[in-house]
C-alpha positions in Angstrom: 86.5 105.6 92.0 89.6 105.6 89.8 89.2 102.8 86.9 90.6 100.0 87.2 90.5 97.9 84.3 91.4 93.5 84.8 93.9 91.8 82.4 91.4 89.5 80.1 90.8 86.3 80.0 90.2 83.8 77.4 86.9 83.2 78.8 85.5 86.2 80.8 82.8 85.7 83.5 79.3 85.9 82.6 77.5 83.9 85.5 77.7 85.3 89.0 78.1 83.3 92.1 74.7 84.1 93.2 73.1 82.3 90.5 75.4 79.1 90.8 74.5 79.0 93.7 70.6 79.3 93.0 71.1 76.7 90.5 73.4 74.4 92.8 70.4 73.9 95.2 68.0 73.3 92.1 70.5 70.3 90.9 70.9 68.4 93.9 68.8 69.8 96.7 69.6 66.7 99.2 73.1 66.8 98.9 75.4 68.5 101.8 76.5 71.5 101.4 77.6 72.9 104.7 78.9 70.8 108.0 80.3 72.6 111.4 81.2 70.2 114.4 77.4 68.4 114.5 75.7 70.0 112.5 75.1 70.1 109.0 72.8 71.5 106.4 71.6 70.3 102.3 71.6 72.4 99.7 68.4 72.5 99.7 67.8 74.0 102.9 70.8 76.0 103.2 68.9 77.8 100.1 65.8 78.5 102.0 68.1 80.0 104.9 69.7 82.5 102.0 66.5 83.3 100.9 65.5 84.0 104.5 68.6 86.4 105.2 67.7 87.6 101.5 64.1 88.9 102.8 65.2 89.7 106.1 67.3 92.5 105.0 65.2 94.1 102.3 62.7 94.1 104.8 65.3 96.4 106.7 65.3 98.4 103.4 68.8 97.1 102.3 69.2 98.8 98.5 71.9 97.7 96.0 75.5 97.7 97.1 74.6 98.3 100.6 77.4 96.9 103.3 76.0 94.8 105.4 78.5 93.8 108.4 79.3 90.2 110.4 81.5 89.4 113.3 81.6 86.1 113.7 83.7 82.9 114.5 83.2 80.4 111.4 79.4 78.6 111.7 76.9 77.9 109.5 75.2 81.0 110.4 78.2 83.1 109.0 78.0 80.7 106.0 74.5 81.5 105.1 74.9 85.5 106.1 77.5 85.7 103.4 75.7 84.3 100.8 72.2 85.7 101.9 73.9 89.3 102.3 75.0 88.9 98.2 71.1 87.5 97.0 69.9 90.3 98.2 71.9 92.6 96.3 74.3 93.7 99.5 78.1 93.5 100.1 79.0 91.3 102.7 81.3 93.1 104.7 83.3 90.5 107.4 85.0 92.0 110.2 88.0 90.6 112.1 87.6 89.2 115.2 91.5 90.7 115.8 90.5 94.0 115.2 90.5 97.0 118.7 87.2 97.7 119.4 88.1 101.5 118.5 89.3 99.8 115.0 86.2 98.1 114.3 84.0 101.1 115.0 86.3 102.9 112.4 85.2 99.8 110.2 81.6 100.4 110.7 81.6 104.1 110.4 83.8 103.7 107.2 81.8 101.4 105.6 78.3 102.9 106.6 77.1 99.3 106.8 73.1 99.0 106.9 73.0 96.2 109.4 75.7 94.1 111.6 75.0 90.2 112.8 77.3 89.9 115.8 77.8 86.5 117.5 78.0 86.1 121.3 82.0 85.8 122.1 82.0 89.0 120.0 79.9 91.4 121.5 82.2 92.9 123.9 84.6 94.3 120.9 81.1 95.9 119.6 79.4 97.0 123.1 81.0 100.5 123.3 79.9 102.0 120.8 77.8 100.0 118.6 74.6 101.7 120.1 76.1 105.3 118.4 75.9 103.7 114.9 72.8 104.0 112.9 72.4 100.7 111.8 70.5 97.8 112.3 71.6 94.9 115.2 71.3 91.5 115.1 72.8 88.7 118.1 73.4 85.5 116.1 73.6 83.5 119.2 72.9 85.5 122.3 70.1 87.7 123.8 70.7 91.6 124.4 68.7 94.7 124.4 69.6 96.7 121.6 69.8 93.4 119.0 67.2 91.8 117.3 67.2 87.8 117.9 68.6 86.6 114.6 66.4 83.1 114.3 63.2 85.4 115.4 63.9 87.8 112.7 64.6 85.2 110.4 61.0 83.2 110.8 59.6 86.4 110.7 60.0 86.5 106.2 59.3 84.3 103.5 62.0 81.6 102.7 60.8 82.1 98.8 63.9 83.5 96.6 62.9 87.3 96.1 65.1 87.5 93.3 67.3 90.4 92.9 68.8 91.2 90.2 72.7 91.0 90.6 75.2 92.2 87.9 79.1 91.3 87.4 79.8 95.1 88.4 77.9 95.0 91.5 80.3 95.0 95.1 80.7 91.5 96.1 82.7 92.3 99.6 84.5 94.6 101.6 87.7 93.2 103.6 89.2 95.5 105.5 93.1 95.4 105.9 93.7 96.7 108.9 92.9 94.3 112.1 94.6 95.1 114.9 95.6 98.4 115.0 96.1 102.2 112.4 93.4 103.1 110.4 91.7 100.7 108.2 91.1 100.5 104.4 88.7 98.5 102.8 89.6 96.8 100.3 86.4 96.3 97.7 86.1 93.3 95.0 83.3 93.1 92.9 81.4 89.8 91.3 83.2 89.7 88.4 86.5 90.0 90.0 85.0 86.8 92.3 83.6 85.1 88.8 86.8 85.3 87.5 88.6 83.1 90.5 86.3 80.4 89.7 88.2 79.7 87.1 90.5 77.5 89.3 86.8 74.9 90.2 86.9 72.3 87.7 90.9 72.4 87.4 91.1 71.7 91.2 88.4 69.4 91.8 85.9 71.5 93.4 82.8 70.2 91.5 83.8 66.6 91.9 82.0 65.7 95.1 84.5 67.9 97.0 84.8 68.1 100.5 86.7 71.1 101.7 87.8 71.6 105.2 88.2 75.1 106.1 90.0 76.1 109.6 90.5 80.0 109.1 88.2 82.9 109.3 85.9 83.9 106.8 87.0 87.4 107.3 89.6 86.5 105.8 90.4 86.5 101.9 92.7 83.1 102.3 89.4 81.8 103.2 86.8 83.3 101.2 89.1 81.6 97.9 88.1 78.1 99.2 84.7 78.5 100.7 83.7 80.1 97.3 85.1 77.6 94.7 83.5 74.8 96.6 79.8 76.2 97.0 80.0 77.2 93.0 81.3 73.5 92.4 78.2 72.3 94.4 79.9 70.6 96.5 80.7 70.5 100.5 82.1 73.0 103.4 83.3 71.8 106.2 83.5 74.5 108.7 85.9 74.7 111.8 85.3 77.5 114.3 89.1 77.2 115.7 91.7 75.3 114.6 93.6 72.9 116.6 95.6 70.7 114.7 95.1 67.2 116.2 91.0 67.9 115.9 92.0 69.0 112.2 93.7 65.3 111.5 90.5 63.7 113.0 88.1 65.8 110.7 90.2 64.5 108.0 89.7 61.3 108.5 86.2 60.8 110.2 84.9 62.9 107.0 87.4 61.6 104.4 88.5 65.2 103.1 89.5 65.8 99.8 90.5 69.3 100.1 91.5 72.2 102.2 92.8 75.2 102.9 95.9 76.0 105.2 98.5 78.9 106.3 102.0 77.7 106.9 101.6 78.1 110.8 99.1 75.5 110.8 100.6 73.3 108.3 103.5 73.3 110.8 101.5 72.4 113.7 99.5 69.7 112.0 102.8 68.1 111.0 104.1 68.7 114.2 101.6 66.2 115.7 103.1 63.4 117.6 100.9 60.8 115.9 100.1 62.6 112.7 101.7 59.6 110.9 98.5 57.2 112.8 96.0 59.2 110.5 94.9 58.2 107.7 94.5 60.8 105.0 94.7 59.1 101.7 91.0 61.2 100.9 93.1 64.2 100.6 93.5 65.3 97.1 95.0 68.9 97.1 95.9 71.1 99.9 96.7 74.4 99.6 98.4 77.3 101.4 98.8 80.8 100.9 98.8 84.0 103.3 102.7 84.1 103.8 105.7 82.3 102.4 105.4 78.7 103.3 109.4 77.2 104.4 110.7 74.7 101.9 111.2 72.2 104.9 107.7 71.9 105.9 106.8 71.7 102.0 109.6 69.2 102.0 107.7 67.1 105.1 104.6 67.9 103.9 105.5 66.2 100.4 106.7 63.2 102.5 104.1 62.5 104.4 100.7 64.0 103.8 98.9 63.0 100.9 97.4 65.1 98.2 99.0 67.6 95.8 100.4 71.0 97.7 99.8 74.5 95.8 101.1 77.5 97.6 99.2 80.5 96.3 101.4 84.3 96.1 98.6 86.9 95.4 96.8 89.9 97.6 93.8 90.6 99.1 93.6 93.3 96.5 94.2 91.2 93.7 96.5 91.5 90.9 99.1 89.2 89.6 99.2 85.7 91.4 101.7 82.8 91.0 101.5 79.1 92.1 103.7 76.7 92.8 102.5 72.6 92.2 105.3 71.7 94.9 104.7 68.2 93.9 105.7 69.2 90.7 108.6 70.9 91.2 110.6 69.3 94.3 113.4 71.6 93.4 111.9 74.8 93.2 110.3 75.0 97.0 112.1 77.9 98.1 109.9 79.7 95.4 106.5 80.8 94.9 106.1 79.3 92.1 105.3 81.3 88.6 102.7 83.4 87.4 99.1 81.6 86.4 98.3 82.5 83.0 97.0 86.0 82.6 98.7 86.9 84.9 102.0 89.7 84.5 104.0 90.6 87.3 107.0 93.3 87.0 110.2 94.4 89.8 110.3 97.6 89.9 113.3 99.8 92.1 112.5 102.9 93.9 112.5 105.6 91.4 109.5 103.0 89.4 111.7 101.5 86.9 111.9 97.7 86.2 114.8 95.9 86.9 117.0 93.7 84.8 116.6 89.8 85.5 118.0 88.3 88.0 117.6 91.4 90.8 115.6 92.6 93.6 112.7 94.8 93.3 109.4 95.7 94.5 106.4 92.9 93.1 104.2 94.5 91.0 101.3 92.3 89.3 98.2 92.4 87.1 95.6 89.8 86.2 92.3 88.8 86.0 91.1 89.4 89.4 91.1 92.9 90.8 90.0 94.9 93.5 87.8 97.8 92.5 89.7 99.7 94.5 89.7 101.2 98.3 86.4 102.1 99.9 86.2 105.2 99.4 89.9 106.1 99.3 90.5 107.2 95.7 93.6 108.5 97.4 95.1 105.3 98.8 94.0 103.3 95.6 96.2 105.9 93.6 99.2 105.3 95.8 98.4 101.5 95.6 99.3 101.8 91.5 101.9 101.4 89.2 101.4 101.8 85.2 103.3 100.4 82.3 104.5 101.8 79.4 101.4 100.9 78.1 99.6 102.6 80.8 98.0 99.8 82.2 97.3 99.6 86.1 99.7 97.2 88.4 98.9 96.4 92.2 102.2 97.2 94.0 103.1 94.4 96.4 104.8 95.9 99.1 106.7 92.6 98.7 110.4 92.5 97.7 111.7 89.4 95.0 113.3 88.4 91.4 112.8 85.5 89.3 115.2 82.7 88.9 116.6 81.8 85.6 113.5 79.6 85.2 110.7 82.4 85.9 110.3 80.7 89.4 109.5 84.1 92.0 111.9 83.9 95.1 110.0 86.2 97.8 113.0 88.2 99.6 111.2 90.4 101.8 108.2 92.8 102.4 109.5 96.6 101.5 108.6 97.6 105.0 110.1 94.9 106.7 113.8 95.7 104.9 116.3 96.7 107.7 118.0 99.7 106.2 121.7 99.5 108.2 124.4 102.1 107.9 122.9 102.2 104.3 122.7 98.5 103.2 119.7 96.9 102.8 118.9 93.8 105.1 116.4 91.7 104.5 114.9 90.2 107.4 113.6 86.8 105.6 117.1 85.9 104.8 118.0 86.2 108.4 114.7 84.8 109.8 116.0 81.8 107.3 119.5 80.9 109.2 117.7 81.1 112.4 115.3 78.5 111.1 118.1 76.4 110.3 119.3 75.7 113.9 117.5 72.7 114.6 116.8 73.7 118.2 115.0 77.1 116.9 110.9 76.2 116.1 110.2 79.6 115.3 111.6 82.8 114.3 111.2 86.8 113.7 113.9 89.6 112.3 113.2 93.1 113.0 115.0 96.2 112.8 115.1 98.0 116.1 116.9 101.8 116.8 120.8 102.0 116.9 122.6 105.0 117.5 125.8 103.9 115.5 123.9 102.6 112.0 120.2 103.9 112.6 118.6 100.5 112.7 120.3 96.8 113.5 118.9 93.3 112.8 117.4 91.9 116.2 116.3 88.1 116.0 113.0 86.7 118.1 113.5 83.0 118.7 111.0 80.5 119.7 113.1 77.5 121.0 112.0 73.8 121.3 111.2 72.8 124.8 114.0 70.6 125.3 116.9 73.0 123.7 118.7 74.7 126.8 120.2 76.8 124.4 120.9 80.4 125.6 120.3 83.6 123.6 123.9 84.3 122.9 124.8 80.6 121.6 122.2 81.3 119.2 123.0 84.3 117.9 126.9 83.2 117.3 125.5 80.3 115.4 123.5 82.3 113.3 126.3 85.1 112.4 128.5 82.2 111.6 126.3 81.7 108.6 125.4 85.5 107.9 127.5 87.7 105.5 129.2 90.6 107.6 126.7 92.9 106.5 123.7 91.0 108.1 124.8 89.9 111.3 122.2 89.8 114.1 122.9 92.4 117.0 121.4 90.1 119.2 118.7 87.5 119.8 116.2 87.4 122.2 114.3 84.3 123.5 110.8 84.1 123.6 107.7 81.7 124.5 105.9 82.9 121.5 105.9 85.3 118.6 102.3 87.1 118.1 100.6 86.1 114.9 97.2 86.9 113.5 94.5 84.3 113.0 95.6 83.7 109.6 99.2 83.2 110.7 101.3 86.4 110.1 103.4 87.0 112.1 102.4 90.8 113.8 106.0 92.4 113.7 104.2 96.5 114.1 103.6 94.3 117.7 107.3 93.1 117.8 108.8 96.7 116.8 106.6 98.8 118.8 108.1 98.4 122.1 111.7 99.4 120.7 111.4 102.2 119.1 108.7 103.3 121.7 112.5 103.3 123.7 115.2 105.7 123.5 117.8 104.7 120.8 120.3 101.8 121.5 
């Protein structure tokens, strides 16, 4: 793999989360440490169950750095997978539930992963060709021939700790990027680059008692940086297997949580709530959000009325430079994402791979403390992924599109693929997608560029409207162009029930675009 060396920190990592976690359940073996609807598990015997998974899988013959795979909803089953995949020297390697079947046998064949754990509302994505794959089977929750009975397998070895020895330079997970359609890359961190995020535990309150409610898939990496802090803290998981937003509030309150987790769409539905102001939520201490840009009107409401402090998190799955913004702080600065957390560099770079003077557009480049090794495999894609200094040190490149303000405060514009390139001008579809916003009768919004014979691509806007708005398409759009510069008016708008998203809340514009240029040109 090509090097890839970390920015350094003041105080590198020199415990992994494996052994936190060991000593966690020594410390306070009756405390909670995972709940999911009913049910809920101590430390204590949430160790034993890791130990179990631990034993199970070198019983399969699992060596060092082995992927092992889970597809899953969020349970306590996934939760003690995950960490008993890592005790026993493996990389955990979580699939999305999103994902084609043909994408997740890409996945699998890709990774070469030893063994999969597949729960029942899964195992049609898995059922075609699954049985091709050399690899061990397990059925969490469901009886099939072909899978092993997960609880059977897991009473059938020792619940003692066997002990593996696990380094800092050993994979941690493998995420793959890709999960709904093209070919996927996985994306591998290691458990230093995980060590190193638990930096952020005793800043943010994750060793004092904390209670963190998590509502999206552990698949996903906006996930994994919450569940993690809060098991190394010692503390307590609350697990949601889907999110619905008024079932969220009542969590919140029954369980008095003190931190979670959230991606602007949900944020937006949980303030959306008719009686969210009926809840009370003074247990909340800090809510974050990450995963895409979240509006400076729901930070705004959010502020108002939901207690706790609000961080937004800017960073990728790959790692690299990351920024924060303490909204609470900084009232004025919520159309940002905030600056860059110490040891952390981030650079604007224009086409050609030169930075840009202050003040102007250009691609987000970062380095820091925390990442990725690199792609599975892909020393290819990992090379394409990098930009280098003067210095020649190693920069993840975005794919995003920003500048700083005259205060070092990032301003997200775009991402570089999603910039509508019209008779020659660049156009980028977050400064549209925020004018649409503005109409109050507009809940929801998307800018794409679709085919058009006179400028090669045009701006088309995809509305969500509020129930009650009778508004038509074309009253829309000459709202919105009455607020757009010449250069970025909309060609048209088009009214929809709902815009696609993924489970952690992106919106899926490859979905939106496909269909148009599948067309002839406009």
């Amino acid at each position: 793999m090509i090097p890839i060396t970390p920015a350094v920190t003041e105080t590198p990592p020199t415990e992994t989360i494996v052994a936190r976690l060991r000593s966690n359940a020594v410390a306070h073996p009756d405390r909670l440490a995972l709940v999911c609807g009913d049910t809920s598990v101590t430390w204590g015997a949430f160790d034993r169950r890791i130990n179990r998974v631990a034993n199970l899988l070198l019983a399969q013959g699992l060596c060092k750095g082995d992927n092992v795979a889970v597809i899953s909803a969020n349970s306590i089953a996934y939760a003690e997978l995950f960490m008993g995949i890592l005790r026993a020297g493996g990389c955990v390697t979580p699939l999305s539930s999103m994902a084609s079947p043909d994408a997740l046998h890409k996945m699998l064949t890709d990774s070469r992963a030893k063994a999969i754990f597949v729960a029942a509302q899964y195992q049609e994505l898995v059922a075609g060709f699954i049985g091709e794959l050399p690899l061990a089977r397990f059925a969490i929750d469901f009886e099939q021939a072909g899978f092993d009975d997960y609880e059977t397998a897991l009473d059938s070895v020792p619940d003692t700790d066997p002990m593996v020895a696990v380094d800092l330079s050993d994979p941690f997970n493998l995420i793959y990027s890709s999960g709904t359609t093209g070919t996927p890359k996985g994306i591998l961190h290691n458990h230093w680059m995980r060590a190193a995020q638990m930096e952020r535990v005793s800043p943010n309150g994750y060793d004092d008692n904390a209670r963190t409610l998590i509502s999206t898939p552990l698949y996903s990496n906006t996930t994994i940086v919450a569940f993690l802090p809060t098991l190394f803290g010692g503390s307590t998981v609350y697990l949601m297997p889907k999110f619905d937003a008024r079932e969220y509030l009542q969590i919140v309150e029954r369980d008095r949580i003190t931190h979670t987790m959230l991606v602007p769409v949900q944020y937006k539905r949980i303030m959306d709530v008719p009686d969210f102001d009926s809840f009370d939520l003074s247990s909340m201490r800090v809510k974050f959000s990450t995963s895409a840009p979240l509006r400076a009107d729901v930070k705004q409401d959010v502020l108002a009325r939901f207690p706790g402090r609000l961080l937004e998190y800017y960073g990728l799955t790959e790692g690299g430079g990351v920024t924060v913004l303490a909204a609470d702080e900084f009232p004025d600065k919520l159309h940002t994402v905030g600056k860059p957390t110490p040891g952390n560099d981030i650079r604007l770079i224009d086409v050609d791979g030169q930075e840009v003077p202050q003040g102007e557009v250009g691609e987000i480049c970062g380095r820091g403390p925390t990442m990725m090794s690199g792609y599975f495999g892909r020393d290819d894609l990992t090379a394409d992924y990098i930009w280098r200094n003067a210095e020649g040190q190693v920069y993840f490149r975005s794919g995003d599109m920003g500048y700083f303000d005259a205060d070092g405060f990032l301003i997200l514009s775009d991402r570089k693929k999603d910039m509508i390139i019209s008779g020659g001008l660049n156009i980028y579809a977050n400064d549209l997608e925020l004018v649409l916003l503005q109409d109050e009768d507009v809940i929801d919004a998307a800018v794409i560029g679709v085919p058009s014979e006179a400028w090669g691509e045009t701006p088309l806007g995809l509305v969500v409207c509020r129930p009650s708005a009778g508004r038509s398409a074309a009253d829309i759009l000459d709202s919105a162009n009455a607020r757009l510069g010449k250069s970025q008016r909309l060609s048209q708008v088009e009214i929809r029930d709902t815009l696609p998203r993924s489970t952690i809340g992106k919106i899926l514009k490859k979905d939106l675009r496909a269909p148009y240029w599948e067309k002839e040109t406009l």
